[in-house]
N, C-alpha and C positions, 0 to 999 in steps of 0.2 A: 380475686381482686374485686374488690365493692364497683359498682354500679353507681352512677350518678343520675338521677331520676330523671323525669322529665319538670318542669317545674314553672310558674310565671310568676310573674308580681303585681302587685295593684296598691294605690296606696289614698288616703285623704291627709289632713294636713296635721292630723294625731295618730294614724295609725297606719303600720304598712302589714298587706296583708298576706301570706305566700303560699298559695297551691303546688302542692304537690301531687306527682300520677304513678302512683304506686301498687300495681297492681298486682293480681295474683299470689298475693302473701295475706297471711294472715296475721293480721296486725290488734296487739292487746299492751297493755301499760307496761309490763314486764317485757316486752320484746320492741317496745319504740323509746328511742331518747330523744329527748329536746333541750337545746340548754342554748340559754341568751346572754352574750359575755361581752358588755357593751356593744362595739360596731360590729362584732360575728354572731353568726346562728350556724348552727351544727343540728344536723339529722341525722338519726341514725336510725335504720330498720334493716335487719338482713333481708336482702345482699346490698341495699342501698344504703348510700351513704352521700351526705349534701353537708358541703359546708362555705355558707355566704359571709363577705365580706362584704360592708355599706360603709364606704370612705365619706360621704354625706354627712351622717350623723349619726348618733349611739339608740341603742334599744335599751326600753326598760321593762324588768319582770318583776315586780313589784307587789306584792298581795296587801300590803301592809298601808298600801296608797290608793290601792284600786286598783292599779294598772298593771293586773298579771294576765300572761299572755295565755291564751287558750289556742288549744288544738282539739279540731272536730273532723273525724273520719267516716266517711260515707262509703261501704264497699258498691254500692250500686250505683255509684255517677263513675263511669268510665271504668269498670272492675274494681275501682277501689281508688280513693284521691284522698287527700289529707289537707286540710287546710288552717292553717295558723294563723290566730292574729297578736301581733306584739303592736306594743305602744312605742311612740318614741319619746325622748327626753324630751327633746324643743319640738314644739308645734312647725311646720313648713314643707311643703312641698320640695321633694327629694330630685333633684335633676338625673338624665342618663340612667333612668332605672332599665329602659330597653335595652341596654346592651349587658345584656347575660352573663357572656362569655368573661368580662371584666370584672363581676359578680364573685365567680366562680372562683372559691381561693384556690389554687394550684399549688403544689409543690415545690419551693425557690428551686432555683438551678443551684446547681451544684456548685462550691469553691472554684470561682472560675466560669466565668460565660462560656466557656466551650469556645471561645474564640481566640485566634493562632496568637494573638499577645499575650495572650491567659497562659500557654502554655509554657513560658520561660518564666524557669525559677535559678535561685544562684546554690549550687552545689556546694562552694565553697569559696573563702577572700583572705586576702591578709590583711593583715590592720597595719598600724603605721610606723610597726618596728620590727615589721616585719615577717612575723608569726601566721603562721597560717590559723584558719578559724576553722575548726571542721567538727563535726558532732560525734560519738562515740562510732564506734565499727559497726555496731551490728544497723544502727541507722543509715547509715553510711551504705553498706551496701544496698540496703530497701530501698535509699534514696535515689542512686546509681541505675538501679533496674528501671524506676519509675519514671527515672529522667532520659534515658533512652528510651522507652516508649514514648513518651513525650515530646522526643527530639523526633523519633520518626513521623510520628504524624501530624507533627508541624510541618515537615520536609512534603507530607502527601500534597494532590491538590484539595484546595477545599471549595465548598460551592453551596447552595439554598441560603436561609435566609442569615445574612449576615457573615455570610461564607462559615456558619457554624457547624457542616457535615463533610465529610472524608470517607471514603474506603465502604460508600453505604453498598454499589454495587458489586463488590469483590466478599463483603463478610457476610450481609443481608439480605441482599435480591437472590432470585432464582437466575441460576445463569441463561443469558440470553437476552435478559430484560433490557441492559442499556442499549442495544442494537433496533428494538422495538419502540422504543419511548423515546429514543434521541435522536441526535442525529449526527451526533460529536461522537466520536471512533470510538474512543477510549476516558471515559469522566474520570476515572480514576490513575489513569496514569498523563494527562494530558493537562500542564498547568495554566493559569488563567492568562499568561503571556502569551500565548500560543495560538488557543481556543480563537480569537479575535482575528488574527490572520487566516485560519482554516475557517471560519466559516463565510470569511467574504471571497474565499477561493471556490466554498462549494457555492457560494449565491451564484456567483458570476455565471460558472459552469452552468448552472441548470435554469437560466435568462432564457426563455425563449421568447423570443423577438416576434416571433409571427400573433404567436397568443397575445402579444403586449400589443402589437398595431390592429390582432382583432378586436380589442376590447377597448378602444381608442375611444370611439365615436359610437358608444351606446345609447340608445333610445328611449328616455325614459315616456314618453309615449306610452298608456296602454292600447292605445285603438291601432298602435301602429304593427302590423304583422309581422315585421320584421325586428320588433322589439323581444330585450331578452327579460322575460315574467318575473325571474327571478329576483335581475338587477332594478326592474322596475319596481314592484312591492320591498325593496330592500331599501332604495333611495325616498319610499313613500311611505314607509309604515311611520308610526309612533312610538318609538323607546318607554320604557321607563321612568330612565329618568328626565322624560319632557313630559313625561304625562302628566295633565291637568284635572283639575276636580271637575266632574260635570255640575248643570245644575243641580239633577235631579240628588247625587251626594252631598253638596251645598245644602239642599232644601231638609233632608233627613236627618243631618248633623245640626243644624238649626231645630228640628224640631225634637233632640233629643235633650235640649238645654235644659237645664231646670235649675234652681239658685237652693235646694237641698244638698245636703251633702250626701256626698255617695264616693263609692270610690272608684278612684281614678286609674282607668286600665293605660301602661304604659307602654303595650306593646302592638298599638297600632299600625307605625308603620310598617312593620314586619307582618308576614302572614304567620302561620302556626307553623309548618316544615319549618318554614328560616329563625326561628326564636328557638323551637326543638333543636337543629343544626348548630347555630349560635353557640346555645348551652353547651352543648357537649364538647364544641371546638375545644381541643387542649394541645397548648403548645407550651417550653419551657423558655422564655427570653428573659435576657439581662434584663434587670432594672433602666425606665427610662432613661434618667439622667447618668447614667453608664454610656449612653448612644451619643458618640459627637457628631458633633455638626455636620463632616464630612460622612459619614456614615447615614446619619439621616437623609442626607440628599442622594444618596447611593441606593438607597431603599424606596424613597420617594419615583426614580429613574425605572429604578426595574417596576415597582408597580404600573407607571404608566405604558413600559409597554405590553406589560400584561393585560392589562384594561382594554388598552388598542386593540390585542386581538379579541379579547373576549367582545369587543364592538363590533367588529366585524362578522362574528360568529351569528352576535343576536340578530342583527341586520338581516343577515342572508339566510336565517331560519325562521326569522318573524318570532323571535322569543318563544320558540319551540325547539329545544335541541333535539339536534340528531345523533344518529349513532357515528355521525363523522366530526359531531362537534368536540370532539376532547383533541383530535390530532389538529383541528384548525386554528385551536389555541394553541396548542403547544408549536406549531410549526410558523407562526406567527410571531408568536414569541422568542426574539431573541434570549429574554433569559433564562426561558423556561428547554428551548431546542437546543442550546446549546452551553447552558450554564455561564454566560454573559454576567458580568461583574463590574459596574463603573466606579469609577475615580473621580467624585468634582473636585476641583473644579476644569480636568480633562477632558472631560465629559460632563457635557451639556446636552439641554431640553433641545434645540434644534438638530444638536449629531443623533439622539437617542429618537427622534421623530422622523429622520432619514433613514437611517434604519430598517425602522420598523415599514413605513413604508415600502422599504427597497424588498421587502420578505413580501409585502403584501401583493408584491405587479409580479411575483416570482412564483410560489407556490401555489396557493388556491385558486378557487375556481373563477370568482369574479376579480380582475386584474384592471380594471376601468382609474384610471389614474387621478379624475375629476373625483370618484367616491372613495380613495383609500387616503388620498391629500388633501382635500376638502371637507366632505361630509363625518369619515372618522374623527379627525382631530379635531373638529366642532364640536362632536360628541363626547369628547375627551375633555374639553375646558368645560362642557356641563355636568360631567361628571363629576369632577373636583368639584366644583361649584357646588353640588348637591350638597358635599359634607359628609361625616362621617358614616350616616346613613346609608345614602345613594351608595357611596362604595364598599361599604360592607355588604348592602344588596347584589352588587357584582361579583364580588370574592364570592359569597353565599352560594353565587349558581353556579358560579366556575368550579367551586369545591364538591357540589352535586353530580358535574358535567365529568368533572376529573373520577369521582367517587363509582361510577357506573362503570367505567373503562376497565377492558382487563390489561392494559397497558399501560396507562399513566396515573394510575390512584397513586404513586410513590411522592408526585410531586405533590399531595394536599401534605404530606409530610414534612415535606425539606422548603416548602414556600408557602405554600395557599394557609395553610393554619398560623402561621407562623403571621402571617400580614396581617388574619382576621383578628388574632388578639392583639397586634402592636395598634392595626388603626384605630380602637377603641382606646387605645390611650395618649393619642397623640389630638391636637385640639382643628376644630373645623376651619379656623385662619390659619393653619399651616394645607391645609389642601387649598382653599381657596385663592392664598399669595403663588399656591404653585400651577393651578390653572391658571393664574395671570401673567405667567412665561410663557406658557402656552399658549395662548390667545396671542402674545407679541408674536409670537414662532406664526401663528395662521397668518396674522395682519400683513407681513411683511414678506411679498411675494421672493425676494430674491433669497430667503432661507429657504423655502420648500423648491426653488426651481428645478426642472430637470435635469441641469445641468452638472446637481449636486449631487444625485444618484451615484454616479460612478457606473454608469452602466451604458452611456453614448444615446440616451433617450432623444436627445433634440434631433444630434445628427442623424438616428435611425429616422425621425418622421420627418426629415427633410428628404431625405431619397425615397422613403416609402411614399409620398406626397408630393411630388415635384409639384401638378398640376397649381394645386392651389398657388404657391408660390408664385407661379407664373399668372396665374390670375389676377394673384391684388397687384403685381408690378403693371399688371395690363389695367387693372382700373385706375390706379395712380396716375399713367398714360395717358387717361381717358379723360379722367379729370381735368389734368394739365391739358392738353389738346384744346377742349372746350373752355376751358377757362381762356387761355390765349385767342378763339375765334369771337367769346362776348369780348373782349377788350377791344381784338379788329373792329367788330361792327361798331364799337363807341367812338373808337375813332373815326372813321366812317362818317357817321354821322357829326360828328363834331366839325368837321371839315368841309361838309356839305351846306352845313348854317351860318361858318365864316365865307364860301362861296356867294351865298345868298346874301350875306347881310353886306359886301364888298362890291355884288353888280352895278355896273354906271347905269347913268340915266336911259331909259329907249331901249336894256334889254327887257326882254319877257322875265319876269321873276319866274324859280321854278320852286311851284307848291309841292309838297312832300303826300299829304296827304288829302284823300277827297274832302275829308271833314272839316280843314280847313276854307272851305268855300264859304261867300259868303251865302246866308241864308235866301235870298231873292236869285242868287243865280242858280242854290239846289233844290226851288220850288220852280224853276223852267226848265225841269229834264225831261218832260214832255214832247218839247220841240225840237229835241237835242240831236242832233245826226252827227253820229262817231264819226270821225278819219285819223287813221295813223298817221301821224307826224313825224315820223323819223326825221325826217329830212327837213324839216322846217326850219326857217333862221335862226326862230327865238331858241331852238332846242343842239344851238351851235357849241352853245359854251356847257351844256349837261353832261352829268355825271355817266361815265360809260355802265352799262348793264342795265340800265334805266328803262323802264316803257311808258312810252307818254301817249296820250290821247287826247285831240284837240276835238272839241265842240264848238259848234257854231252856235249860235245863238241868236234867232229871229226877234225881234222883241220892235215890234212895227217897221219903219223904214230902214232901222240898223239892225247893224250887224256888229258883234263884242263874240272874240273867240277867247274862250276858257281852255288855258291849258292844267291838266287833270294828272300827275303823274303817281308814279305807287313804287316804290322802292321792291 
């Protein structure tokens, strides 16, 4: 079976140019082909073999104009590379040259998407007098056989991308495998009716409650000792995709500008592994507009909770995986742990983010309710946001993460490839309008409440937590309390100034405060000699609780007593 090389592109706005790495052969005119047949180019060298497809615009090989294309082989840059340049028809800068895998002509699929409506055909009808229509015998019987197989495994269940695989673990896997990599009994005898009741019977089951009110009230604090390191650099690091250009990237790219023409590397954002990976990805899907509506939104569903967990995963390893990172995804993943299949408009972005949530406070390690319903699904509307980029960079590591496993590499087969090539042809305002459901699902606290779980999350942290409870009812208390005692004292006072301003003629006025004195009587405190007055006339008609103090005041042959009082 030929090889598909490793290969990039570069292009200026007449010529696009394609490296090939083709090593360790020995490459002469007689043993390489090249042939430019408008928008295809084909390579051929044993055992490799490339054949590019540029929906962009047409190539031209032309000797006769100038514009024939040349190929120059170097065996000492990388053991051996090849590089091609062809012209194009129209002059202009070619969009989406990064994405490879789109590039890459494939194979159509075969008579039939592989999908369960593909598989009904009509054996045989009568027409309108009655006659049967049927084709000779010996078709007849081929046909019969065909259509019973056919009939049975429409009858199987089916599940991966587009529900396009059957019977993978009964005819293909090594046995044992479903038992290792799932978590659903039986994938092959268990249909997708079913699968949805069993796995909210095993979620429930294996809820441990204790773990969920430990991981309640985590501390993202690093100086705090009682903080958990893990969850705290998980809630703190930097993703991907929020990562921003520094300056000093800014200043370099700046200083590589030049108004020459040169040509234009288009696989920036990608590093070398993920353009490498990219390429090779091979999956066989219907043609887009094959995919309806309902179907696309069912695909759009499972990716996001795929993402979710693969969020989770990058978080709590700091974009380091580990050897635990492929079952965190897959255990995460509703569609990947249990082969989960939605139906819109049944299923929506709010049930399909409950969910996944409701796996996230259940299986792994950090269970913190505030980072698998907040912080993930923030991550998630950036994600879509990023476009088709950012989330092929996700697919990319997941199908890495999956790819190392001696357990779950099955699923880059029946999902992960299967996504890589469809997101490449599906446009950046279709993720982006679907991050925008997503964002409404974050904003709107009573879709994510706990109450939606189905797992009695509020009422567990009312009993696990009385105390608090009892606390704010006691500050509310406290509030009211002192709220009602300034109101007494306003009254108080207010009643104290209609007393005073109401007294007849010949009582003592009773002053509230010393500051109210007149200035000449609190420059003679000098001569002033205290006595308690309780009992004094003037202080007959005073407010009870009161303390008053009457001063004499010597001021030559009189005598003027100042009463002094202080609430």
């Amino acid at each position: 079976m030929p090889i598909t090389p490793r290969f990039k592109l570069s292009q200026t706005d007449s010529q696009l140019t394609i490296t090939i790495h083709i090593p360790h052969i020995r490459v002469s005119i007689s043993s390489m082909e090249t042939l430019v047949d408008g928008s295809d180019f084909h390579f051929y060298s044993s055992p490799y073999l490339l054949h590019l497809s540029f929906p962009a615009g047409r190539l031209v090989d032309d000797a006769e104009k100038c514009r024939e294309a040349k190929a120059t082989y170097d065996p000492t840059l990388n053991n051996g590379t090849l590089t091609v340049v062809i012209w194009k028809e129209e002059e202009g800068h070619w969009p989406d040259m990064d994405l490879l895998s789109n590039l890459v002509n494939r194979a159509e699929m075969p008579t039939g998407t592989g999908m369960v409506q593909d598989k009904i055909s009509v054996i045989s009808s009568t027409d309108h007098d009655g006659k049967d229509l049927e084709g000779n015998d010996d078709d007849g019987d081929a046909n019969s056989v065909d259509f019973g197989e056919d009939l049975k495994s429409c009858m199987k269940p089916h599940y991966g991308f587009l529900n396009m695989y059957h019977s993978v673990f009964t005819a293909y896997a090594r046995e044992g495998l479903s038992y290792e990599m799932l978590e659903i009994p039986d994938p092959d005898e268990t249909h997708a009716d079913v699968r949805r009741d069993l796995r909210l019977d095993a979620e429930t089951d294996k809820f441990d409650s204790e773990r969920y009110l430990g991981d309640l009230f985590l501390s993202d604090d690093p100086n705090d000792e009682y903080a958990d390191m893990i969850y705290v650099e998980a809630a703190q690091m930097v993703p991907h995709w929020k990562r921003t250009d520094s300056v000093d990237d800014l200043a370099s790219r700046i200083h590589k500008l030049s108004t020459e023409e040169k040509q234009s590397q288009q696989v920036e954002f990608f590093t070398e592994d993920e353009s490498i990976r990219l390429a090779s990805t091979k999956a066989q899907l219907p043609p887009t507009s094959a995919i309806s509506s309902e179907q696309k939104g069912s695909l759009l569903l499972s990716l996001m909770d795929i993402l979710y967990a693969y969020a989770y995963d990058h978080r709590t390893t700091c974009g380091d995986p580990s050897c635990e990172s492929s079952w965190t995804v897959v255990m995460i993943s509703q569609t990947l742990s249990w082969f989960e299949s939605y139906t819109p408009p049944y299923d929506n972005v709010a049930q399909v983010l409950r969910w996944s949530i409701r796996r996230a406070i259940i299986y792994p390690y950090l269970r913190n309710f505030k980072f698998v319903s907040k912080l993930l699904v923030n991550d998630l509307v950036e994600i879509f946001n990023g476009g088709r980029r950012t989330v092929l960079r996700c697919l990319l590591q997941i199908h890495k993460i999956l790819d190392r496993s001696e357990f779950h590499y099955l699923f880059n087969k029946i999902y992960i490839s299967p996504y890589i090539c469809w997101v490449q042809q599906i446009s950046d305002d279709d993720l982006t309008q679907f991050a925008t459901e997503i964002s409404i699902c974050l904003r709107d606290d009573r879709v994510l409440e706990k109450a939606s779980f189905a797992l009695d999350l509020d009422i567990l942290e009312n009993n696990a937590f009385p105390d608090d409870d009892e606390s704010r009812s006691s500050n509310d208390v406290d509030d009211t309390s002192s709220e009602e005692e300034s109101s007494s004292d306003e009254e108080i006072e207010e009643k104290m100034d209609s007393d005073t301003e109401s007294c007849p003629q010949g009582r003592n006025p009773v002053v509230k405060k010393a500051s109210t004195l007149l200035d000449d009587q609190i420059g003679c405190r000098d001569g002033l000699n205290e006595e308690v007055c309780s009992n004094d006339q003037g202080l007959a008609n005073a407010e009870p609780n009161v303390l008053a103090a009457m001063y004499t005041e010597h001021s030559g042959q009189e005598e003027k007593k100042v009463l002094i009082m202080e609430i």
